[in-house]
C-alpha positions as CSV (number, residue, x, y, z in Angstrom):
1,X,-13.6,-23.3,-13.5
2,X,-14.1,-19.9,-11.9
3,X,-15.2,-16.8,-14.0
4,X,-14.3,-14.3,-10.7
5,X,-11.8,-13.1,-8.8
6,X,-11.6,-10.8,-5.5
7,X,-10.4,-7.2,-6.2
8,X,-10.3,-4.3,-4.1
9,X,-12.3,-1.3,-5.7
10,X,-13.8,1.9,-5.6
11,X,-17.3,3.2,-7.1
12,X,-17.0,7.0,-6.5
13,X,-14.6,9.7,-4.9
14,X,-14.6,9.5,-0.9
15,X,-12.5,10.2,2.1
16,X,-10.2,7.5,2.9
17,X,-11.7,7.3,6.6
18,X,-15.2,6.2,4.7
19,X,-15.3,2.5,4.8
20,X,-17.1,2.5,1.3
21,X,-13.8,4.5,-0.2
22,X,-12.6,1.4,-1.5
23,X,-14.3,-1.9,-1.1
24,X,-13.6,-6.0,-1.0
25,X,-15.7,-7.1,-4.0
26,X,-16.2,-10.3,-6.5
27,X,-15.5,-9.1,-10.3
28,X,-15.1,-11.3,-13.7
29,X,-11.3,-11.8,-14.7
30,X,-9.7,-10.0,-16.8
31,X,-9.8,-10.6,-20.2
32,X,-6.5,-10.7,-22.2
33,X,-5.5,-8.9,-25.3
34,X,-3.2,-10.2,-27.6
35,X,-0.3,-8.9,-26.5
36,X,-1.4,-9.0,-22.6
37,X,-0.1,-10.6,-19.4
38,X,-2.0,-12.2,-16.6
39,X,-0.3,-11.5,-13.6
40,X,-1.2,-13.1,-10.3
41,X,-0.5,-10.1,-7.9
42,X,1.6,-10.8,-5.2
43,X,2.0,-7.2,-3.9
44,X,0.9,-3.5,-4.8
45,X,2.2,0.0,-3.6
46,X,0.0,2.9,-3.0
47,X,1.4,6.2,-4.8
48,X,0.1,10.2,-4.7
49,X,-1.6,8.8,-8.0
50,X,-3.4,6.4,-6.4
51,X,-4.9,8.6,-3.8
52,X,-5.6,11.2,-6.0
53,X,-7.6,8.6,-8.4
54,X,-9.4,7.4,-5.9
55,X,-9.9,10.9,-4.4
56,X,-11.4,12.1,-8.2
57,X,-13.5,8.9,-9.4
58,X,-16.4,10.1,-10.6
59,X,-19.2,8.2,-9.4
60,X,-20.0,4.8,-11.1
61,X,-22.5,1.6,-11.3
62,X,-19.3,-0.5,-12.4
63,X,-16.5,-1.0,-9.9
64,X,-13.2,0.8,-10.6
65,X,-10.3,-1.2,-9.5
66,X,-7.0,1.2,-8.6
67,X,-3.5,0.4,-7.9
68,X,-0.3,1.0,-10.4
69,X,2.6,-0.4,-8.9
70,X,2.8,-4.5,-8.8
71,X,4.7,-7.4,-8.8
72,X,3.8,-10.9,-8.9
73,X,3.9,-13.8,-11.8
74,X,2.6,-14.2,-15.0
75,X,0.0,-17.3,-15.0
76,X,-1.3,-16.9,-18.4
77,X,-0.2,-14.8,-21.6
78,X,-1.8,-14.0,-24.7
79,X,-1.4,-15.4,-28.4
80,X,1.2,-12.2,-29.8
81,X,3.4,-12.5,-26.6
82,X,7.3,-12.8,-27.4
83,X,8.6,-11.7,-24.3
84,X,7.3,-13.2,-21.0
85,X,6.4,-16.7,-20.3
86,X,4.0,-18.4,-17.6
87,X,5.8,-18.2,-13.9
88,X,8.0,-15.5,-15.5
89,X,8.6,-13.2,-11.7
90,X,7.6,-9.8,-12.9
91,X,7.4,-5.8,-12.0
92,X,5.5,-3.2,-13.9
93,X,3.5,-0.1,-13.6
94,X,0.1,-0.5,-14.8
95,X,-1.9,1.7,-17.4
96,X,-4.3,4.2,-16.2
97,X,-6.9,3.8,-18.9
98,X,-7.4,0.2,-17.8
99,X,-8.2,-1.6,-14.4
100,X,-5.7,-1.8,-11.9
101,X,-3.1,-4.0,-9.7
102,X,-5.3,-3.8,-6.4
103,X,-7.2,-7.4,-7.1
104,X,-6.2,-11.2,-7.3
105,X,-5.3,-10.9,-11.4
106,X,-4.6,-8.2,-13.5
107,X,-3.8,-8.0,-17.0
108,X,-1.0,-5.9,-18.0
109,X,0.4,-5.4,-22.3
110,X,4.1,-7.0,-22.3
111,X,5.6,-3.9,-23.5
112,X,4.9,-2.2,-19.7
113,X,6.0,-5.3,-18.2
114,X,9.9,-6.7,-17.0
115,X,11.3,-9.5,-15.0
116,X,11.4,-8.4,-11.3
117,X,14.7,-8.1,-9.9
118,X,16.0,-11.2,-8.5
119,X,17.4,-10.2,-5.2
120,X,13.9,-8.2,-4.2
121,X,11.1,-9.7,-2.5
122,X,7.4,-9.1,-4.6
123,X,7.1,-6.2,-1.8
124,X,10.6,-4.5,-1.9
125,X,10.0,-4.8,-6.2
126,X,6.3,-3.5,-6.2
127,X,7.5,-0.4,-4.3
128,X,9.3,0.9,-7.5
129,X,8.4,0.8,-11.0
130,X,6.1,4.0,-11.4
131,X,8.2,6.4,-9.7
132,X,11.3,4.6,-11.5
133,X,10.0,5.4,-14.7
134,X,8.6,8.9,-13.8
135,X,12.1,9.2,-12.6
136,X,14.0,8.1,-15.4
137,X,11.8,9.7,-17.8
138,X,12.7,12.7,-16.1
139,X,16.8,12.7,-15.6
140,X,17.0,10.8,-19.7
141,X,14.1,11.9,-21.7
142,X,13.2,15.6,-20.7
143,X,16.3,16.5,-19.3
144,X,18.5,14.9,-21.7
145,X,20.9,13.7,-19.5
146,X,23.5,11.3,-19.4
147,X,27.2,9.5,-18.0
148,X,28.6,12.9,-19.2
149,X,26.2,15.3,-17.8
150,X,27.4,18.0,-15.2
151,X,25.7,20.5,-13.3
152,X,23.6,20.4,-10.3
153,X,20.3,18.9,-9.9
154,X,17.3,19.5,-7.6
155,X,15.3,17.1,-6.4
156,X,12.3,18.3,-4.7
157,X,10.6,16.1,-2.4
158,X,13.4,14.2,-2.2
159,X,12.2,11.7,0.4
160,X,9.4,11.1,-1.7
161,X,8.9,7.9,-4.1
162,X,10.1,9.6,-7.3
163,X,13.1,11.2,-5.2
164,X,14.3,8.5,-3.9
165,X,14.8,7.0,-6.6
166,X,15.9,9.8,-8.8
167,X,19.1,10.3,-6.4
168,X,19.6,7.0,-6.8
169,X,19.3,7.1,-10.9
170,X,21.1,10.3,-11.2
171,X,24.3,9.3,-9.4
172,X,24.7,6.5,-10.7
173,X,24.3,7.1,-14.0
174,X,25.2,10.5,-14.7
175,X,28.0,13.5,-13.1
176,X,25.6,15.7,-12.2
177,X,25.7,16.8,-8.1
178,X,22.3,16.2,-6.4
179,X,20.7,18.3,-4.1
180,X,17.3,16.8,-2.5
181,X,14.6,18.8,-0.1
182,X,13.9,17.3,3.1
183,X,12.2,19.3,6.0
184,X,12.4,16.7,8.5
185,X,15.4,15.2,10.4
186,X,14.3,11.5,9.0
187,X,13.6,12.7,5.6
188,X,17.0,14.4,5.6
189,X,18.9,11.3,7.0
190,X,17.0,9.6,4.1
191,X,17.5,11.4,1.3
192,X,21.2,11.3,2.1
193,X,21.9,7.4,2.8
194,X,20.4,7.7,-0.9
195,X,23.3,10.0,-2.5
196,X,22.4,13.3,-2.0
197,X,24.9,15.6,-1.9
198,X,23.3,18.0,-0.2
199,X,19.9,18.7,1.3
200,X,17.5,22.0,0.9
201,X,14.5,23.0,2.8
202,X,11.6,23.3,0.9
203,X,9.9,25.8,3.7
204,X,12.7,28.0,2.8
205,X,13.7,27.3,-1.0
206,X,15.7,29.9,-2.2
207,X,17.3,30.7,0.5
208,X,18.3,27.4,1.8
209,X,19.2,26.4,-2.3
210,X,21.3,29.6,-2.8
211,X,23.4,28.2,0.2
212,X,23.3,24.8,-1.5
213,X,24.2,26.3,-4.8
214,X,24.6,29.6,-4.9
215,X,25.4,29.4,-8.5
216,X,22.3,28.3,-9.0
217,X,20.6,25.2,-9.8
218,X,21.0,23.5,-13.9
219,X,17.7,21.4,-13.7
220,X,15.0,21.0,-11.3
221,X,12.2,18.1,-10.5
222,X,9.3,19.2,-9.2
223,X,6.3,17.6,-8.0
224,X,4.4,20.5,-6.0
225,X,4.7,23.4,-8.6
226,X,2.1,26.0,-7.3
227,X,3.2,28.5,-6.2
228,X,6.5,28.2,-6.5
229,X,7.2,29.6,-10.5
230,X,9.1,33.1,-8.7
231,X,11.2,30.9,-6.7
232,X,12.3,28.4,-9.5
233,X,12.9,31.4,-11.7
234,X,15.4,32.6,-8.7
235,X,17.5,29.3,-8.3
236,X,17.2,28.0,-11.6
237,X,20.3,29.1,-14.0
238,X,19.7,30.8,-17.4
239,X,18.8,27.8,-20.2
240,X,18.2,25.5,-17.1
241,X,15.5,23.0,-17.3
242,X,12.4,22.5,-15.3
243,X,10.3,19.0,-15.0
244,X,7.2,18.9,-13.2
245,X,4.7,15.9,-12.7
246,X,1.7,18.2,-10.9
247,X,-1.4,19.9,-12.8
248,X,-2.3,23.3,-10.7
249,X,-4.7,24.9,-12.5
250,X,-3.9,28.8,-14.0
251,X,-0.2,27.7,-13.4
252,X,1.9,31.1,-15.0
253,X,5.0,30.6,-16.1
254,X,6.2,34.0,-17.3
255,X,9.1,34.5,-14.8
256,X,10.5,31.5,-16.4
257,X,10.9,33.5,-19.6
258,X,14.0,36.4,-18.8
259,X,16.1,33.3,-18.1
260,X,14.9,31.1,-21.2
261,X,14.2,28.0,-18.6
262,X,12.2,25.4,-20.4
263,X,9.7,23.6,-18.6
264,X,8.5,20.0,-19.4
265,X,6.2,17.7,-18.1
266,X,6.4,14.1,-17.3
267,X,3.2,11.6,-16.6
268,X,4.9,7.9,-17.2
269,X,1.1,6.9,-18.5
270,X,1.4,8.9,-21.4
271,X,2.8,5.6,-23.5
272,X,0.0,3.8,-22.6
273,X,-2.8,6.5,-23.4
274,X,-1.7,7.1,-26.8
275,X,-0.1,3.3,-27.6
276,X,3.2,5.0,-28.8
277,X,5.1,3.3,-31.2
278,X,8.5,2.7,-28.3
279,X,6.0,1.8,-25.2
280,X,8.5,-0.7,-25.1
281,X,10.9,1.5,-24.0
282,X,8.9,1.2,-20.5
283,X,10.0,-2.9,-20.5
284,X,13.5,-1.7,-21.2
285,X,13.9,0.9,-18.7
286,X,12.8,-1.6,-16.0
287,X,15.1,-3.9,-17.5
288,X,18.3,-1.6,-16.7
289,X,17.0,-1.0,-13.6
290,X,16.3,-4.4,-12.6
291,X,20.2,-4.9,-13.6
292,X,21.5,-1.8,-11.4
293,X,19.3,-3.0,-8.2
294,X,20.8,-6.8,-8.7
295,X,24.5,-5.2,-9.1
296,X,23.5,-3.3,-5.7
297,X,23.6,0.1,-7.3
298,X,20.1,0.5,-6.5
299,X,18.2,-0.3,-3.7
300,X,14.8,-0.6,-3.0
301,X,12.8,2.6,-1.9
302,X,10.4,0.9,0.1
303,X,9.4,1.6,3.6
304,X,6.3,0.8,5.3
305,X,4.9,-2.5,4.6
306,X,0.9,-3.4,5.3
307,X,0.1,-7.2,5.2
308,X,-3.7,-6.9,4.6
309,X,-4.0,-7.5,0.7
310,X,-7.8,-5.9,1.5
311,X,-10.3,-3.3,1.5
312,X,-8.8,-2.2,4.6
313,X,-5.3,-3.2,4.1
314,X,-5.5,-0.7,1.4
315,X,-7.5,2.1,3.2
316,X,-4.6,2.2,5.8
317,X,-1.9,2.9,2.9
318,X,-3.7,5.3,1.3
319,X,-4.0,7.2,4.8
320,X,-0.3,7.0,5.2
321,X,0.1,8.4,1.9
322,X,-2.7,11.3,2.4
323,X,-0.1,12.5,5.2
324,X,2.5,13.8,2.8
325,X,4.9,13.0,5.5
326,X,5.9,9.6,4.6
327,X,9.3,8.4,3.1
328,X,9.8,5.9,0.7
329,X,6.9,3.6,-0.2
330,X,4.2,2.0,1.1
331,X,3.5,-1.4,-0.2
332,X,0.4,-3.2,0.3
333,X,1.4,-7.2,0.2
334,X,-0.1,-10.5,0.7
């Protein structure tokens, strides 16, 4: 019986374009806690996390295997498992404080992990869950929002992963109108087969959002937040709401303050860190969405597709992504 498995991994911080940046390499197989999943991984997407990982690893003797996003099916599961059975078709989002999807097995704690919608292939599913749930969190748990909710809401980088499938999320499920930002004809065209309302551009914020809205907007998702405090404090409403998913450093929020904004932050990992008591609330959100994508409410955000499950297969995604001028998601299949 084989004790290894192949797995794509990193041992310290590099350019993409340096062959050693992530590397095809034998490793032992996972080992399962209780309440673990093996998955076989079928397919993986590459996200801004990803590339910023990989970007940051310190260096390291042991390998470091990345990758959040994957799909694939569960080949073995461990004693305290209630949920999931062997061959079960599966989606999930991975825990940063453990070893990643980007290898032939991974193992993942049921709670994180859902049945994969039925009408998506492993790629079209892998392409979703992390900005799903960095989405939902977003629209249901900091902003509060739901089937009743009014008021405009401003997506930026709306052709990104997260905003594509916050457009989708938010009209769906809640009355709020959507505006997305989208510089570039394709990203605009996006953005709008998606549900956007209306599109902003994010060279020329305020005054392309006080055309949008020039009411202002009630709450705002933002994944590039430096520099841009003064603006938000401009569009955003008084007792608006501000979510960003970014980390500048020295980040000032004081013109937030004359206009009482309130500013939260989302990272979808933050379950998983501290083992909260509702992780499970992670399975259930993929659930729902699962449900909306099989109904054809939601589609899949997925939009480049590299069939190298490799060293290099992976290097290519990661490049596409390091562009910042890609839409949708790239997934990384076998």
């Amino acid at each position: 019986m084989t004790t290894t498995m192949r797995a794509i991994a990193s041992y310290k911080g590099l350019p993409i374009d340096d062959p050693e940046s992530l590397l095809d390499v034998d490793v032992p197989l996972p080992s399962l806690r209780p309440r673990d999943v093996l998955v076989r991984v079928r397919a993986v997407s590459v996200n801004p996390a990803d590339v910023k990982s990989r970007a940051d690893l310190a260096d390291g003797k042991d390998p470091k295997i990345l990758g959040f996003d994957g799909a694939g099916v569960v080949e073995e599961v461990g004693p305290e498992v209630t949920t999931l059975s062997v061959g079960d078709e599966v989606w999930y989002a991975g825990d940063v404080t453990r070893q990643g999807a980007n290898a032939d097995l991974q193992a993942v704690d049921e709670r994180m992990v859902a049945a994969k919608p039925v009408s998506l292939s492993f790629a079209e599913a892998a392409a979703m869950p992390l900005t799903t749930i960095t989405a939902w969190e977003t629209l249901f748990d900091r902003f509060g929002l739901t089937a009743d909710s009014t008021g405009t809401l401003l997506a930026l980088g709306g052709a990104g992963g997260v905003g594509s499938i916050m457009i989708q999320l938010a009209k769906e499920l809640t009355g709020v109108r959507v505006l997305a930002s989208a510089g570039r004809p394709e990203s605009q065209e996006w953005v709008q087969r998606l549900g956007a309302d209306d599109t902003v551009d994010h060279h020329d914020l305020v005054a392309s959002t006080t055309a949008a809205a020039p009411e202002g907007v009630d709450y705002l998702f933002s994944p590039h937040s430096r520099g841009n405090i003064e603006a938000f404090a401009e569009i955003v409403r008084p007792f608006g709401h501000i979510t960003a998913i970014d980390e500048p450093e020295g980040l000032d929020l004081l013109p937030l303050k004359p206009k009482s904004i309130s500013w939260h932050w989302e990272l979808m990992f933050t379950r998983s860190i501290y083992q909260t008591d509702d992780m499970i609330e992670q399975k259930r959100l993929l659930e729902k969405v699962a449900a909306l994508v099989d109904r054809k409410r939601i589609r899949t955000t997925l939009t480049r597709t590299v069939d190298d499950f490799s060293a290099a297969g992976l290097r290519e995604a990661h490049r596409l992504v390091e562009t910042g001028r890609t839409t949708g998601k790239v997934v990384v299949t076998r």
